[in-house]
C-alpha positions in Angstrom: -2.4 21.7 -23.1 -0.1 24.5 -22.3 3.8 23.5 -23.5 6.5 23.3 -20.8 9.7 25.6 -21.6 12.6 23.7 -22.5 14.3 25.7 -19.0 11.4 23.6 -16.8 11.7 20.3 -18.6 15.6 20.0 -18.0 14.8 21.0 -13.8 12.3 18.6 -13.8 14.8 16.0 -15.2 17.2 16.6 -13.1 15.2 17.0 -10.1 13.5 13.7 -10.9 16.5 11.7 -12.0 17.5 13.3 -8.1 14.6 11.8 -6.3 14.8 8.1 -8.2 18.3 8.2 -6.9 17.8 9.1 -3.8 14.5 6.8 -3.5 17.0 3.5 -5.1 19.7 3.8 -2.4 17.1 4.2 0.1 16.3 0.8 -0.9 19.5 -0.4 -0.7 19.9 0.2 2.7 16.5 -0.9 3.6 17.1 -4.4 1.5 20.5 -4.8 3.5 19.4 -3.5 7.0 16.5 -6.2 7.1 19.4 -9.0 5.5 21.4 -7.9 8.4 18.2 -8.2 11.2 17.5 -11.5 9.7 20.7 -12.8 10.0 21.1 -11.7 14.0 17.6 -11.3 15.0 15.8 -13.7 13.3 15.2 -16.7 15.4 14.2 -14.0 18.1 11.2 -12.2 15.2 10.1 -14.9 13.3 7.1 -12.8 12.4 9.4 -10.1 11.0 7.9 -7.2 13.1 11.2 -4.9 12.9 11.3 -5.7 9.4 8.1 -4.6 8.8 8.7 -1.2 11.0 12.1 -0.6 8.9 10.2 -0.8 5.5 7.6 1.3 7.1 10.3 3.7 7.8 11.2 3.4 4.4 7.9 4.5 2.9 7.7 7.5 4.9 11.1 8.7 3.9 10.6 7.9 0.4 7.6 10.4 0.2 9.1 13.2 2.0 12.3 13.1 0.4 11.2 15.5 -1.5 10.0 18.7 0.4 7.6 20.3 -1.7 5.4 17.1 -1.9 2.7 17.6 0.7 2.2 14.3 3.0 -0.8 13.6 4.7 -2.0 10.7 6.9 -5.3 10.6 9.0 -8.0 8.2 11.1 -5.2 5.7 12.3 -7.3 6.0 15.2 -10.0 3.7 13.5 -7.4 0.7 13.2 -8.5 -1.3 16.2 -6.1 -2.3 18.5 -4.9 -6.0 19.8 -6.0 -7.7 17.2 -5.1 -8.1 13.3 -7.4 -6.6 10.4 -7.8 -6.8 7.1 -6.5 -3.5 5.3 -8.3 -2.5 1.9 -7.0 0.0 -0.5 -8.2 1.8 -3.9 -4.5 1.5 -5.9 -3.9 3.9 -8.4 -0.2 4.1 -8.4 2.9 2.5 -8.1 3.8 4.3 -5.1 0.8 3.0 -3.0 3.1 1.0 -1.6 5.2 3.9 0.2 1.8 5.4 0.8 -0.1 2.5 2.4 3.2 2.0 4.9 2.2 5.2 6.4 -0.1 3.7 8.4 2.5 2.7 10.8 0.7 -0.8 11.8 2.2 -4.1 11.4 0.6 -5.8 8.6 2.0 -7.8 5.8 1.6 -7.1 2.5 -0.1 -9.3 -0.2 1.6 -8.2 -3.8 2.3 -9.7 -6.9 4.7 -12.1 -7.4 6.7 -9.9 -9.7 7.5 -7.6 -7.4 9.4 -9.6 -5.4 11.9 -10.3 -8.4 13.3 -6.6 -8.0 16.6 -6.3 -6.7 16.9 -4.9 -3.4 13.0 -4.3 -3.1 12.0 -7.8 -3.7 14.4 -8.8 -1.7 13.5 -6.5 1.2 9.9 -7.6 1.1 10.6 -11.1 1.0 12.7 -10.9 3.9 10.1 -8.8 5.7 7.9 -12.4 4.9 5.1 -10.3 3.1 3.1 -12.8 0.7 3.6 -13.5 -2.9 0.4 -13.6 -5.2 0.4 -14.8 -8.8 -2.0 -13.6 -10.8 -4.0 -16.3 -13.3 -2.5 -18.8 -11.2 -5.3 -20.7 -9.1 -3.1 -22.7 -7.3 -0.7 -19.9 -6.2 -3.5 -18.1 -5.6 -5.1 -20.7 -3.0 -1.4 -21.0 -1.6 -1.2 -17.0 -1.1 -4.6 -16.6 0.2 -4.2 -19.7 2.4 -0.5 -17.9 3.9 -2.6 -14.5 4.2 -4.9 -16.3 6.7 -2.6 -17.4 9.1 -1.0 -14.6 9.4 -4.3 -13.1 10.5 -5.1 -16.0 12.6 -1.3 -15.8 14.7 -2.8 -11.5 14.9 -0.9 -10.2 12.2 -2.7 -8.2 9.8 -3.0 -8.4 5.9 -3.0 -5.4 3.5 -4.7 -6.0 0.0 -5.1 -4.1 -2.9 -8.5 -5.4 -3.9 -8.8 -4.2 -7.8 -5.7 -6.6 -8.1 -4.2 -3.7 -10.7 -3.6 -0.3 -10.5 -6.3 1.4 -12.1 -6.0 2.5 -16.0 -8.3 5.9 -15.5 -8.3 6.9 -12.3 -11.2 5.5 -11.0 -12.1 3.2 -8.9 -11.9 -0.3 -10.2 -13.9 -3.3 -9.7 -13.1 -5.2 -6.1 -11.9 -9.0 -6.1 -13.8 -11.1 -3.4 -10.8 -12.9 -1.8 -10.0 -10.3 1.1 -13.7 -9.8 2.3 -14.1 -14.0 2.3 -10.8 -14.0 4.4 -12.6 -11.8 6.7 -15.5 -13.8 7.3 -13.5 -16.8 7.7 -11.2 -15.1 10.5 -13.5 -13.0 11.8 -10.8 -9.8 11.4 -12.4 -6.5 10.5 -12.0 -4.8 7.4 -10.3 -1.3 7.6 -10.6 0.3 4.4 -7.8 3.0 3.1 -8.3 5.4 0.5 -4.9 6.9 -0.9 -5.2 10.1 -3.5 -2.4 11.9 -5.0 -0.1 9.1 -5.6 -1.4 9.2 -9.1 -0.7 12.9 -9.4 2.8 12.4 -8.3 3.4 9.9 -10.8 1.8 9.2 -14.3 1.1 5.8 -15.3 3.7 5.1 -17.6 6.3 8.2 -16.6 9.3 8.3 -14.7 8.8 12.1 -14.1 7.7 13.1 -10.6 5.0 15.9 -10.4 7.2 18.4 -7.9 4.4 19.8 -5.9 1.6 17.0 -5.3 -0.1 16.1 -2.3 -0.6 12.6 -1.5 -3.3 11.7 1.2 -3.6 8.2 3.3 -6.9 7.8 4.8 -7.9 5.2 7.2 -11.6 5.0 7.4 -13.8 3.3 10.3 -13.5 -0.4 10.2 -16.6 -2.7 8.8 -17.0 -5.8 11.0 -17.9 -8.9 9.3 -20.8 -9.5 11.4 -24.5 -8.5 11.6 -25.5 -6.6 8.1 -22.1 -7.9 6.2 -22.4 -11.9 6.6 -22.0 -12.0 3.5 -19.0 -11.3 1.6 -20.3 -9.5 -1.4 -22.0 -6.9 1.3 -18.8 -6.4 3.0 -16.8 -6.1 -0.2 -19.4 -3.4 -1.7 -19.7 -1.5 1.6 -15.8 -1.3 2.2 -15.8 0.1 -2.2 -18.3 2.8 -1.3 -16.7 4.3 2.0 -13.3 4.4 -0.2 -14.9 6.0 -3.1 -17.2 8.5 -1.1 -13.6 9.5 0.4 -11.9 10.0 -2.7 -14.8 12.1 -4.4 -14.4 13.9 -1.1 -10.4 14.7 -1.2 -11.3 15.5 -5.1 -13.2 18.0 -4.5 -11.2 19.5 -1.7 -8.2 19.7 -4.0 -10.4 21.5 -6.8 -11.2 24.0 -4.2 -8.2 24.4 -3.2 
């Protein structure tokens, strides 16, 4: 591996230490603007729709704060309309959060529980009613999964990150059944979203941004749980492969590049 010259290092300090600041009080004022909509809007959106489109406004302006990172979003045409779905995403970063708002559809999240315990951001999200998810815990588990249903059932959508982690290698991890059983008991589609580049931008376990990645959100064609996926193990397997076909795809296009 090629070593970095002292001169580059300290840029890509600054430049980084930069973006986290400008990314935290971004945060800020997304964590007070929704305190503030609660507060006088609340009793009018109890389903915390504006909340929703402020983080979403968030995400986007926390990826292109930076304008040599190159920000991509295609196929929201395959996220049927009038009705809630089930949104499915590979998660290799802890950015996939930004990334998977830039799908611009209301949907609320289903994260772990320790996110919500981070100032400003936890707070954001719980305002924004998204649903807490702790990990091990069965009952929690039932209580989350049981939330995550009626928000589908009153037409909200649900966004999941199915390999419950972000993934160690790279690859594509396992996916957990609960999001594909939701689907069969609501009847809501499943939309699967593959995200590439978040990983690039950020290494697991670095604070250091990667100044010129390219970070891709794409929605693919949604799988209806109905006909060859009554079964949940079918629709969880299809709704893998169309993500992972996609990624090999964008993986090669960036090699060619």
């Amino acid at each position: 591996m090629p070593k970095i010259s002292p001169l580059l290092q300290a840029v890509s300090f600054v430049w980084t230490s930069v973006l986290w600041v400008v990314i935290g009080l971004l945060t800020i004022v997304l964590s007070l603007t929704i305190l503030l909509i609660n507060l006088t809007l609340g009793w009018l959106d109890r389903k915390r729709r504006l909340a929703h489109w402020i983080a979403s406004c968030w995400g986007c302006l926390a990826l292109c704060c930076n304008p040599l990172w190159r920000v991509r979003v295609v196929g929201r045409r395959h996220i049927p309309s009038r009705r809630a779905v089930i949104f499915v995403s590979n998660h290799q970063s802890m950015l996939d959060i930004m990334a998977g708002f830039l799908v611009f559809h209301q949907f609320k999240w289903v994260a772990k529980q320790e996110l919500f315990g981070i100032p400003f951001l936890g707070w954001a999200m719980a305002g924004a009613r998204y649903v807490r998810l702790a990990r091990g815990e069965n009952r929690s588990i039932r209580e989350s999964y049981a939330q995550a249903r009626r928000w589908v059932e009153s037409g909200v959508s649900v966004f999941f990150f199915p390999e419950g982690t972000r993934s160690r290698t790279g690859e594509l991890g396992a996916f957990k059944i609960g999001a594909f059983k939701l689907a069969l008991q609501t009847g809501a589609p499943i939309v699967p979203v593959a995200i590439s580049g978040t990983r690039d931008l950020l290494k697991r376990g670095s604070w250091l941004f990667n100044p010129t990645a390219r970070v891709q959100v794409t929605v693919l064609a949604p799988l209806f749980p109905d006909g060859d996926y009554v079964e949940p193990d079918r629709l969880r397997d299809a709704a893998r492969d169309a993500i992972a076909r996609m990624l090999h795809g964008s993986a090669d296009t960036a090699r060619c590049a």
